[in-house]
C-alpha angles and dihedrals in degrees: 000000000000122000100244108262118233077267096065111042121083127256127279106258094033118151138005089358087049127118114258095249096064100042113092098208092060094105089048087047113093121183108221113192116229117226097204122209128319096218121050087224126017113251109264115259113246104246095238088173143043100276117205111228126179115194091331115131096201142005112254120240100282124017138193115246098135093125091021112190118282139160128011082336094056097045094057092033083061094037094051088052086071092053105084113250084243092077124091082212094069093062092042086057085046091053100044093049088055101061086041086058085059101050093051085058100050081049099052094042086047093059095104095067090060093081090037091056094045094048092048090048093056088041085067106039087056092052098045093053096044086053088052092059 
């Protein structure tokens, strides 16, 4: 394939550095001002639960405690904070927090099957005693 002659290529200045004259999206572009923020720094969010910190002096502004830890997982997220960041054994803890995390919520979500499998044990037991008679 050719190289593109002085002809074909586009003008310097083409596209989004180009002046407004020669984009053809200029009609569709609006500028919109921003009015910034009305506060120079956010207030700072009351700690309503144990927040794990791990060499941290103070909470920024805003944090994050939305799903704040709770169960098993809690406990060894808690428990890997103490542990320095240096340690291969924090983030094993992490880790492993994490999976057990999974588990309590397959669990949780799995409670309805606890009626249905009892239901379906006594279901058999009953059947299997009134075949023996």
């Amino acid at each position: 394939m050719d190289r593109p002659t002085e002809r074909q290529r586009p003008p310097h200045g083409h596209g989004v550095d180009a002046s407004p004259k020669v984009r053809p999206g200029v009609p569709r572009e609006r500028r919109i001002v921003d009015p910034g923020a009305p506060w120079e720094r956010p207030a700072q969010q009351r700690n309503l639960t144990a927040l794990a910190r791990s060499g941290v002096r103070s909470t920024t502004p805003v944090f994050g405690t939305a799903a704040p830890a709770h169960g098993v997982s809690g406990a060894l997220r808690r428990l890997a904070y103490r542990v320095p960041e240096r340690r291969a054994s924090r983030w094993a803890l992490l880790l492993g927090a994490d999976r057990v995390d999974v588990l309590e919520h397959r669990l949780a979500r799995a409670t309805w099957l606890l009626p249905a499998v009892v239901a379906l044990a006594v279901g058999f037991v009953a059947t299997s005693r009134a075949l023996r008679r």
